[in-house]
C-alpha positions in Angstrom: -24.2 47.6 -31.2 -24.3 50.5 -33.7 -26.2 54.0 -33.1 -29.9 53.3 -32.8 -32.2 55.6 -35.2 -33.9 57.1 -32.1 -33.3 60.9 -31.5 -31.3 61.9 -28.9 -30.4 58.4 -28.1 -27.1 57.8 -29.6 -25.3 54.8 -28.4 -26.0 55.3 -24.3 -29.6 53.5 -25.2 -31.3 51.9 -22.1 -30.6 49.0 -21.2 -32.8 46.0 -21.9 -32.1 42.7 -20.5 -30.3 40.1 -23.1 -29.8 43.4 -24.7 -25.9 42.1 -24.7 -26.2 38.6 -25.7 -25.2 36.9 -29.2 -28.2 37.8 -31.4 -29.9 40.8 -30.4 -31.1 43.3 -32.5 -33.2 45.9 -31.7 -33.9 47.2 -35.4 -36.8 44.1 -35.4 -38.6 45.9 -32.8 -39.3 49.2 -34.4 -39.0 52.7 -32.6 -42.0 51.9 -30.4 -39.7 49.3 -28.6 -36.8 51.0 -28.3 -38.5 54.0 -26.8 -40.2 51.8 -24.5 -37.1 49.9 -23.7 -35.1 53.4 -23.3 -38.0 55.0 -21.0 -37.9 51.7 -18.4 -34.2 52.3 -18.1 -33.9 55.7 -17.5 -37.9 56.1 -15.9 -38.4 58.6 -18.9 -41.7 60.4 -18.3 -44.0 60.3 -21.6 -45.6 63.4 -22.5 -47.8 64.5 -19.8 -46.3 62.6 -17.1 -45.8 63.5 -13.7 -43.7 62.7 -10.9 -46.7 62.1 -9.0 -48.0 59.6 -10.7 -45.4 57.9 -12.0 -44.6 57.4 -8.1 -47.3 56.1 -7.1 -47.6 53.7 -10.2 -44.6 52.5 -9.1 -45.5 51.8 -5.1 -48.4 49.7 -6.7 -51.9 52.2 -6.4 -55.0 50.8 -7.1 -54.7 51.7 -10.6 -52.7 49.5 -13.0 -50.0 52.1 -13.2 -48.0 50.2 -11.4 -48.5 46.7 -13.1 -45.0 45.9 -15.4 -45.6 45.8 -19.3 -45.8 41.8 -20.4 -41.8 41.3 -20.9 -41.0 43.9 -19.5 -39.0 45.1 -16.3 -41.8 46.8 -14.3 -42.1 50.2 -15.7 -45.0 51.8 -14.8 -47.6 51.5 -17.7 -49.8 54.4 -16.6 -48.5 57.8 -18.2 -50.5 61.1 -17.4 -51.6 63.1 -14.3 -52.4 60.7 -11.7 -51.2 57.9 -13.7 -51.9 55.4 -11.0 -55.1 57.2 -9.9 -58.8 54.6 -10.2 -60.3 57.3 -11.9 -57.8 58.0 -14.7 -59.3 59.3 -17.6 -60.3 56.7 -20.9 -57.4 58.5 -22.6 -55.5 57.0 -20.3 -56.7 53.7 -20.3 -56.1 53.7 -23.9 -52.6 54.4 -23.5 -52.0 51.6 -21.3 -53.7 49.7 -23.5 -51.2 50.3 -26.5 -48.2 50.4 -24.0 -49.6 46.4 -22.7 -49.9 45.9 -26.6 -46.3 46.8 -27.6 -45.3 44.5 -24.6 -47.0 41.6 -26.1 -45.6 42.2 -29.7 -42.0 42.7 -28.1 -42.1 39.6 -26.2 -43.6 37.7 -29.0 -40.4 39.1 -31.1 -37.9 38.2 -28.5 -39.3 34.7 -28.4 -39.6 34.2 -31.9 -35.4 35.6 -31.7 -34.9 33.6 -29.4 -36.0 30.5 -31.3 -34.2 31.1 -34.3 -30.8 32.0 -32.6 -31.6 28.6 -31.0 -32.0 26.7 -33.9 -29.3 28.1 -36.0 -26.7 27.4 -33.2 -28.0 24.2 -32.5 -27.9 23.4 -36.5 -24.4 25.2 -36.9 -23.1 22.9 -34.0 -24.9 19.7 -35.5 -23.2 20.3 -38.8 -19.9 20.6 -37.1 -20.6 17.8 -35.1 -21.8 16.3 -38.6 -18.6 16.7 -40.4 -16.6 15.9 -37.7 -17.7 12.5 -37.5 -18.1 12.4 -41.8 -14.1 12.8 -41.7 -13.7 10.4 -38.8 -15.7 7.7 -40.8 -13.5 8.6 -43.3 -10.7 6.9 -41.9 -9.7 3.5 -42.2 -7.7 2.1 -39.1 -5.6 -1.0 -38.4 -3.9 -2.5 -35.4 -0.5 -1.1 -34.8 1.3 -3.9 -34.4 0.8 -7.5 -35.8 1.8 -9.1 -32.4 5.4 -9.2 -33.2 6.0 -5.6 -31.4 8.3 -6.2 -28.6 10.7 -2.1 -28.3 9.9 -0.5 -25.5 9.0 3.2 -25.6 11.6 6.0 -24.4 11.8 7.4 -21.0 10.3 11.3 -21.0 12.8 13.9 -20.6 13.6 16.1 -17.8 10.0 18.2 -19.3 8.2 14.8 -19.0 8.0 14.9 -22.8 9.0 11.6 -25.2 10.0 11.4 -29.0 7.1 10.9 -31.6 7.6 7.9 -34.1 5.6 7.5 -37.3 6.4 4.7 -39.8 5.2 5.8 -43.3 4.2 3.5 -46.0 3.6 3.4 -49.3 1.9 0.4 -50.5 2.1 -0.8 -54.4 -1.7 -2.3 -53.7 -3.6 -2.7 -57.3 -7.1 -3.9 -55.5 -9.1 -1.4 -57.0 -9.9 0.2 -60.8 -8.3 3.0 -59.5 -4.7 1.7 -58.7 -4.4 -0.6 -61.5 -4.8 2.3 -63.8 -2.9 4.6 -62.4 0.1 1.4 -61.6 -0.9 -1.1 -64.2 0.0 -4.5 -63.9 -3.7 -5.3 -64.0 -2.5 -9.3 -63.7 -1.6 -8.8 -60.1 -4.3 -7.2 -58.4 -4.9 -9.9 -56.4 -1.9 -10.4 -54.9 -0.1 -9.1 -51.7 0.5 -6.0 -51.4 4.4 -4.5 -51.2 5.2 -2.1 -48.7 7.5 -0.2 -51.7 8.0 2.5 -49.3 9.0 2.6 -45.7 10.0 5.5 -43.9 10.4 6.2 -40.1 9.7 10.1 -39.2 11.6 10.7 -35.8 10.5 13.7 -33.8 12.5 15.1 -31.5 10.9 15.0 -27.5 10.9 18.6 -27.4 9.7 18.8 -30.8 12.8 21.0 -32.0 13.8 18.6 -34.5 12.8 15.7 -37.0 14.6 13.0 -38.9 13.3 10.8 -41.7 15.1 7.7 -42.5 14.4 5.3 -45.3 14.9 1.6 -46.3 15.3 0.2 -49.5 12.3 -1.8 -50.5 15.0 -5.0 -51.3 16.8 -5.0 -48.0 17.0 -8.4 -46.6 16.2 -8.4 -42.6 15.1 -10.7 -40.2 11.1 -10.5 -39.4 9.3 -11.4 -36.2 6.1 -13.8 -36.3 2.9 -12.0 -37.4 -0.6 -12.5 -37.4 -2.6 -11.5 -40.4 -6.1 -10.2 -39.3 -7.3 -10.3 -42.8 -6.6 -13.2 -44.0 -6.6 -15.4 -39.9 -3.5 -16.3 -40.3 0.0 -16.6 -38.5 3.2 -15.9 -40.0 6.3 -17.7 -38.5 9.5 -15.7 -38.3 11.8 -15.2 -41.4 14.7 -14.1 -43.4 13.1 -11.8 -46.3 13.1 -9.2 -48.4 11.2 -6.2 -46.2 8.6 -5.1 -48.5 6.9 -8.8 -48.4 6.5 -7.4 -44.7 3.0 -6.1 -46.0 2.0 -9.4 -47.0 2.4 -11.2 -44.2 0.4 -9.1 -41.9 -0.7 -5.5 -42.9 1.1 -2.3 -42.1 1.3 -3.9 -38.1 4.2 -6.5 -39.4 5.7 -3.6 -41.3 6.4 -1.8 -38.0 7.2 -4.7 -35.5 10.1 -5.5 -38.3 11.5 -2.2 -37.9 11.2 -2.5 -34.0 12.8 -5.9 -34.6 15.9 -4.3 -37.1 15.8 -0.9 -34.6 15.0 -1.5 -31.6 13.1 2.3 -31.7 9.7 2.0 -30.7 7.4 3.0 -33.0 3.7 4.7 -31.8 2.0 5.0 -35.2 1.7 4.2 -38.8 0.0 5.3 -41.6 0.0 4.3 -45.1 -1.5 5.3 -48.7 -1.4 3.8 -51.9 -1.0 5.1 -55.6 -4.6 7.1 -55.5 -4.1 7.9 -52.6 -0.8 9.8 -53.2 -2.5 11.9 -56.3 -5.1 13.3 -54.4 -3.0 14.2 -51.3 -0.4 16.0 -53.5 -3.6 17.8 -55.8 -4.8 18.7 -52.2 -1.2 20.3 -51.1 -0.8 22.3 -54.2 2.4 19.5 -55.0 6.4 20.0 -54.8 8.7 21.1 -56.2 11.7 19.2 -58.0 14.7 19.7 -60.3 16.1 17.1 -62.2 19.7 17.5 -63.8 19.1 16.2 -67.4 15.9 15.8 -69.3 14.2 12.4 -68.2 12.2 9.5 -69.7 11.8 6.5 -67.3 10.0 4.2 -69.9 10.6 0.4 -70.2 13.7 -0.7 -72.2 15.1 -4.1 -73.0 17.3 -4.4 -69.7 14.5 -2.7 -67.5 11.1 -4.0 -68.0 8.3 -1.5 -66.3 8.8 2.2 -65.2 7.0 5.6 -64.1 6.0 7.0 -67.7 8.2 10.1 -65.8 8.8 12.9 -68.8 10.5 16.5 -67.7 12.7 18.3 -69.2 16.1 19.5 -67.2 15.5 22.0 -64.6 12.7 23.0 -62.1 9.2 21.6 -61.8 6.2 21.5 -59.6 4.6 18.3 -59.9 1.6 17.2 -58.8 -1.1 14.4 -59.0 -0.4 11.5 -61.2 3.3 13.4 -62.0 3.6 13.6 -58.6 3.0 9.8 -58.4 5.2 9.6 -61.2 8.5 10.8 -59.4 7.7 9.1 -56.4 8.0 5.8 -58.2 11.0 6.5 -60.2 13.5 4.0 -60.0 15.5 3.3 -63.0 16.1 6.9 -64.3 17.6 7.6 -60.9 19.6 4.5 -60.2 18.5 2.5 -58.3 15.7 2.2 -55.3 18.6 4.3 -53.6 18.1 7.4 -56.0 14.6 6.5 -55.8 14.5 7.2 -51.9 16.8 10.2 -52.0 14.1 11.7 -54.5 11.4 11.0 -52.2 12.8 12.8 -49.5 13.7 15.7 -51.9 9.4 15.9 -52.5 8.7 15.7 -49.0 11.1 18.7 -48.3 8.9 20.7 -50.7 5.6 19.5 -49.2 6.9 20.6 -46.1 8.4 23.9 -47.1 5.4 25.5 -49.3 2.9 24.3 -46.4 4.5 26.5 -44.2 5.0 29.2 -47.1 1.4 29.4 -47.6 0.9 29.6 -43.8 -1.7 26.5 -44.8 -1.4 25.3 -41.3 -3.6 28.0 -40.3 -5.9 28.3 -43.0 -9.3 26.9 -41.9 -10.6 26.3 -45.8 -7.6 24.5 -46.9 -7.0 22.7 -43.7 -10.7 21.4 -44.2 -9.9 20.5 -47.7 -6.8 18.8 -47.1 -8.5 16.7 -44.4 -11.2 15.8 -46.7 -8.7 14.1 -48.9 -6.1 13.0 -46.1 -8.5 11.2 -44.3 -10.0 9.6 -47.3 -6.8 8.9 -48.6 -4.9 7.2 -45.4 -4.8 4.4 -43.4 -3.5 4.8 -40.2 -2.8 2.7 -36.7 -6.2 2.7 -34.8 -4.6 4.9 -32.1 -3.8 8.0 -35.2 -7.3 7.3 -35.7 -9.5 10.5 -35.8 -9.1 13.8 -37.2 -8.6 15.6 -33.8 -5.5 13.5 -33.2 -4.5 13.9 -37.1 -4.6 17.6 -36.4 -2.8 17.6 -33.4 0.1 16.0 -34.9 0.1 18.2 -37.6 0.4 21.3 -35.1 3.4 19.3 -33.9 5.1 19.3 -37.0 4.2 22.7 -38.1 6.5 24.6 -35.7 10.0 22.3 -36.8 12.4 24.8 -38.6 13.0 23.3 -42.3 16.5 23.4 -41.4 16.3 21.0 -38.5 14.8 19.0 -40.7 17.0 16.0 -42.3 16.0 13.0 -44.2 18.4 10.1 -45.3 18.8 6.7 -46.5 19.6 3.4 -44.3 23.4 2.6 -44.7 23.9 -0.9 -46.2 25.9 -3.1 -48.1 25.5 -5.7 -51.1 23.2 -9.0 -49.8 26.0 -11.5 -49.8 22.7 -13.8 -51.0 22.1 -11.7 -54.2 24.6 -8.6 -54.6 22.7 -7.7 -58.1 19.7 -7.2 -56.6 19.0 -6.8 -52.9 21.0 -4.5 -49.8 21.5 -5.6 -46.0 21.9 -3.1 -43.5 25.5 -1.9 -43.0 25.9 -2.6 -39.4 28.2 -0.4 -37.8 26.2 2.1 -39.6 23.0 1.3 -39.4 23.3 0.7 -35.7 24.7 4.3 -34.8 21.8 5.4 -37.0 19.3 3.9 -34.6 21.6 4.4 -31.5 20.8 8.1 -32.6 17.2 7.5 -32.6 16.2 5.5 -29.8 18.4 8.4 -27.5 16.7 10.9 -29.0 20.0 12.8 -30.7 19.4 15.3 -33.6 21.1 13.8 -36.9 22.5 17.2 -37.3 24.3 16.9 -34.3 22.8 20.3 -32.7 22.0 21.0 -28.9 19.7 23.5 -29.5 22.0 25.8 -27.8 21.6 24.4 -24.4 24.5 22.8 -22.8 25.4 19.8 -22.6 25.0 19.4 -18.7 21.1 20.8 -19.0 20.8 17.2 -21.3 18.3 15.3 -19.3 20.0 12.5 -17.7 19.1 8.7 -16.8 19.5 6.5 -13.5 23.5 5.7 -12.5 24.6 2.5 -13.1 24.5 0.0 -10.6 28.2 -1.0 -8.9 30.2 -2.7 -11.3 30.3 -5.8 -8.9 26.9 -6.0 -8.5 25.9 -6.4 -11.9 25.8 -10.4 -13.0 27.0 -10.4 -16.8 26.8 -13.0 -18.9 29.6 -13.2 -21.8 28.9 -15.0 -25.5 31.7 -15.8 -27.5 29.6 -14.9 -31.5 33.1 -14.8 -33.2 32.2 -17.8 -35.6 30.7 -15.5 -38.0 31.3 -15.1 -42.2 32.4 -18.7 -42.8 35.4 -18.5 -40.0 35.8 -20.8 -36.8 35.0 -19.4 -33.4 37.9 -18.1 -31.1 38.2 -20.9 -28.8 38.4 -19.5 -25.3 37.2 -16.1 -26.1 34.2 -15.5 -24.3 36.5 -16.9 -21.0 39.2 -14.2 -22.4 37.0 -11.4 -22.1 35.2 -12.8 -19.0 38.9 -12.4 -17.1 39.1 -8.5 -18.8 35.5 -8.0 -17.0 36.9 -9.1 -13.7 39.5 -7.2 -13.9 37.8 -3.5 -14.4 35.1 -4.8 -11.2 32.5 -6.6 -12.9 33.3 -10.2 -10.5 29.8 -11.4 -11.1 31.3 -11.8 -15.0 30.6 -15.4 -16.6 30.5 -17.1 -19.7 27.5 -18.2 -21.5 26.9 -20.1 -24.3 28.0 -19.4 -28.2 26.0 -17.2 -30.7 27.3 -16.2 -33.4 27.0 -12.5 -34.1 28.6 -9.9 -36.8 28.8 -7.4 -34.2 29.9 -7.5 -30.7 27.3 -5.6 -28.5 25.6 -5.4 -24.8 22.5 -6.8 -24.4 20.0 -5.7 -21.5 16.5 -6.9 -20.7 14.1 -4.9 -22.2 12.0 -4.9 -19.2 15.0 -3.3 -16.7 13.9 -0.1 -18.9 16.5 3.2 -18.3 18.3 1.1 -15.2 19.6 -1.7 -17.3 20.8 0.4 -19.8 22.7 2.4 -17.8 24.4 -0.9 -16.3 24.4 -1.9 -20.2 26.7 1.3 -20.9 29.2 1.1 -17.6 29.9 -2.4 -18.9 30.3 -0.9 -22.8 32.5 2.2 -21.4 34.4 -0.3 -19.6 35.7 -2.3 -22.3 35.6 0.5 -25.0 32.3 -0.7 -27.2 30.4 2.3 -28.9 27.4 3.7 -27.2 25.6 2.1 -30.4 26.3 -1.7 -29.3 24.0 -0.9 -26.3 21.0 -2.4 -27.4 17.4 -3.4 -25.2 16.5 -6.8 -26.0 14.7 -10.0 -24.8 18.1 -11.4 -22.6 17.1 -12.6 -19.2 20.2 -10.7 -17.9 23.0 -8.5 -18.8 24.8 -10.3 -21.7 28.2 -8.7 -23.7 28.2 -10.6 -26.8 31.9 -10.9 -28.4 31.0 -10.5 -32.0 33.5 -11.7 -35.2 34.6 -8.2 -35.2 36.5 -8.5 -31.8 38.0 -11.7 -32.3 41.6 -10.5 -29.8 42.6 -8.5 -27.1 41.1 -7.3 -23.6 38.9 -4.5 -25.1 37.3 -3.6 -28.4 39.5 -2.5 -31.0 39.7 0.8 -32.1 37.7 1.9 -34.8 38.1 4.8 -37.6 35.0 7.1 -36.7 34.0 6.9 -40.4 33.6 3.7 -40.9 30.8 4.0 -38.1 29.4 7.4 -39.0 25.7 7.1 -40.4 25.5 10.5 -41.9 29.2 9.4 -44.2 28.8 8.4 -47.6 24.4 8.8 -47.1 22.1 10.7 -49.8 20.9 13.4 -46.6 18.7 15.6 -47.8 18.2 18.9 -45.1 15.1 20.5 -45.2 16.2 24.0 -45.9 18.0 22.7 -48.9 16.1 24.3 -52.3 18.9 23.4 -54.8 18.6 19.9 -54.3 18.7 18.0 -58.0 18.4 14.7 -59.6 20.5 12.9 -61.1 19.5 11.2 -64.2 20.7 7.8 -65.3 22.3 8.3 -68.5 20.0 5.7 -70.6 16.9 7.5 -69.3 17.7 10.7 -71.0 16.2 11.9 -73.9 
């Protein structure tokens, strides 16, 4: 508390009890009280007092000098010579009088503080508690999975701590006023919904690093059965395009795909649509982007459709419906390629001015960017309050932008329709996820520990312990199957230790690999690798799946010889030939397609 405005006080004032509690203010009792309150501290003798009295007031005499002032702490009330005497003089009386008087008044004023410090904590915390659940109803939630989820988590790291994996979706929905306007084709509101964007944000266990991989919208994958809560109904596996993944079962057939193409699994998604992106980017402040060469992405003759994107060449901060603008820039970039590259470029900036602006610990603009996020998103059911929403946030905020790196899924031409659709590029793409599922930084940093602190899983079992079962898959891209092959490699097995080696029966398969039951976890991987290591297979063939038992498939691309044939590191590296975007990168520019330029 500040000085008081008695005299002679100063700040070593009595002590009164609750004197030091949330609240208290001794200004609303007027000098009378604080005098009072002073004199019971210190046993101050009023004017006229003696020791005498004030003694014997306070052993209790017959007189009611010794009786405490209502609220009080037992000061005697009965100031002058023999205070506490029976036949105190009516002066006296009156005195104690007043003195009982002030007692009542103060009590009555510390009640009445009391009750309004009561009340305005108890509506301060009701407000709170309010809001809180106003952003929590906010949020709409689905189930994470569609029933097709089948990748099994990662095994926590010597710390006991496990990677974090978000899918991200953006969905091309036109259900409401809203999206139609802002993504026309007003014709197709009622129709299924494409998941246009698909991103998987990888963070690292120890939360050091992150990776963000995209996949084309028109990649051609295989997808697992779903079930469609919405509409009650069941979705048998497929060969599709994997933005018609939305249809078929919500955001949950989205991610068990991915499991299904990864083999990474995946603990949450979210997902926003067009209005949803221009009031999340108003809410951040926007990005900033640079584009290369003015740029128009209108409709033309070859091209029906486009983003209505206009900026001249150089730097820009967009925001709101521009922000939603470059986000859905396809033509004037390239392709859906350029399109994803760009993406990651905004995201960068996101990122970066968030942690410019030190927003992460801004209580107003954290409030206002929940307000909108939570209205904004849909997320898995187990994402699905703010205090979790925040807490991943925290997460993230801590990542250095230059540990950040975002690419694009290596692929190929679909052999189906080159023109217009991609399939992943599977030495590639496989390395890529290799790198994900084990948790390795796409940068290819150790955070300057060494290698031998790298957490390490169970040893393999002895190699002629392990039953393996061998598939000759070499019939693959219109040629016959190596007769013999799988027996070939069987003899090759036997020959490093593996004697419980057999053959099984044909399936054809691109790329050879080793199979291990999903449910031997850390253990049947390890045996997975010994047999990998053992025949020269890359760490990337080694992949959990629903086998009973060990199994090496001998895929068309290992159609002779006792071990897997050499092959050039590039042709295998996922970061070669990819449009990677690292966080720290400000100069990063678009490309713009020539006929988009004005």
């Amino acid at each position: 508390m500040g000085k008081n405005s008695v005299r002679g006080e100063g700040t070593a004032r009595g002590r009164v009890e609750h004197a030091g509690e949330l609240g208290w203010d001794e200004s609303l009792y007027g000098n009378d009280a604080a005098d009072g309150a002073s004199g019971a501290s210190k046993g101050a003798k009023p004017a006229g007092a003696t020791e005498t009295g004030g003694s014997r007031g306070s052993k209790g005499s017959s007189g009611s000098g010794g009786s405490a002032a209502p609220g009080g702490s037992g000061t005697p009330s009965g100031p002058g010579d023999g205070g506490g005497s029976a036949d105190s003089a009516s002066g006296s009386g009156h005195r104690r009088g007043g003195s009982r008087r002030r007692g009542k008044r103060k009590h009555r004023v510390l009640r009445w503080t009391a009750i309004t410090l009561a009340v305005l904590i108890l509506g301060t915390a009701t407000a709170g508690y309010l809001y809180y659940q106003h952003l929590n109803n906010n949020i709409r939630k689905g189930d994470r999975s569609a029933g097709g989820s089948d990748a099994k988590k990662a095994a926590p790291n010597a710390q006991g701590q496990t990677p974090l994996n978000i899918l991200l979706i953006g969905s091309d929905s036109r259900k409401s006023d809203e999206n139609v306007a802002l993504g026309g084709a007003k014709d197709d509101r009622a129709g299924d919904p494409h998941a246009d964007v698909q991103m998987l944000l990888h963070v690292s266990a120890d939360r050091k690093n992150a990776s963000v991989v995209s996949i084309p919208r028109d990649t051609r994958v295989n997808m697992p059965p779903c079930k469609d809560p919405e509409k009650k109904k069941d979705y048998p596996a497929t060969n599709a395009i994997i933005n018609e993944a939305l249809g078929r079962g919500g955001a949950g057939c989205v991610l068990d795909t991915w499991e299904k193409l990864t083999g990474i699994y995946i603990d949450h998604w979210m997902m926003v649509d067009f209005a949803g992106v221009v009031a999340i980017s108003d809410a951040v402040g926007g990005a900033d982007v640079c584009v290369k060469q003015n740029i128009d992405d209108h409709s033309t003759k070859q091209q029906k459709g486009g983003s209505h994107l206009h900026l001249t060449a150089g730097n820009h901060t967009v925001k709101g419906e521009q922000a939603l603008q470059w986000l859905r820039t396809r033509h004037a970039f390239g392709s859906d390629i350029g399109r994803s590259q760009a993406q990651h470029m905004y995201m960068n900036s996101v990122i970066r001015n968030l942690k410019d602006q030190d927003a992460f610990s801004d209580t107003g603009r954290l409030m206002d960017i929940a307000e909108t996020a939570t209205k904004s998103l849909q997320v898995s059911s187990e994402l699905g309050t703010v205090k979790k929403l925040f807490d991943l946030g925290m997460e993230l905020k801590n990542i250095p932008m230059d540990r950040i790196n975002m690419l694009t899924m290596p692929r190929l031409p679909d052999p189906k329709d080159p023109n217009a659709h991609v399939v992943p590029d599977t030495a590639k793409a496989d390395a890529l996820w290799a790198m994900l599922r084990d948790d390795k930084p796409l940068d290819g940093k150790n955070d300057g520990k060494p290698a031998s602190e790298a957490p390490k899983g169970p040893a393999a079992g002895a190699a002629g312990s392990l039953a393996v079962s061998v598939v000759n898959g070499t019939g693959t891209n219109g040629r016959v199957a190596v007769k013999g092959r799988a027996s070939e490699v069987v003899s090759a097995l036997k020959a490093k230790g593996f004697t419980q080696a057999a053959t099984g029966s044909s399936d054809p398969t691109a790329t050879s690999e080793v199979d291990y039951p999903k449910a031997a976890g850390a253990q049947g991987k390890a045996n997975a690798q010994s047999v990998a290591a053992a025949l020269g297979l890359p760490a990337g063939a080694v992949k959990p799946t629903d086998v009973k038992t060990l199994t090496l498939v001998v895929g068309g691309d290992w159609r002779t010889g006792a071990s897997y044939p050499k092959q050039d590191p590039k042709a295998t590296d996922p970061l070669k030939d990819t449009e990677a975007v690292n966080g720290a990168d400000k100069g990063a520019c678009m490309e713009v397609y020539a006929p988009y330029r004005f």
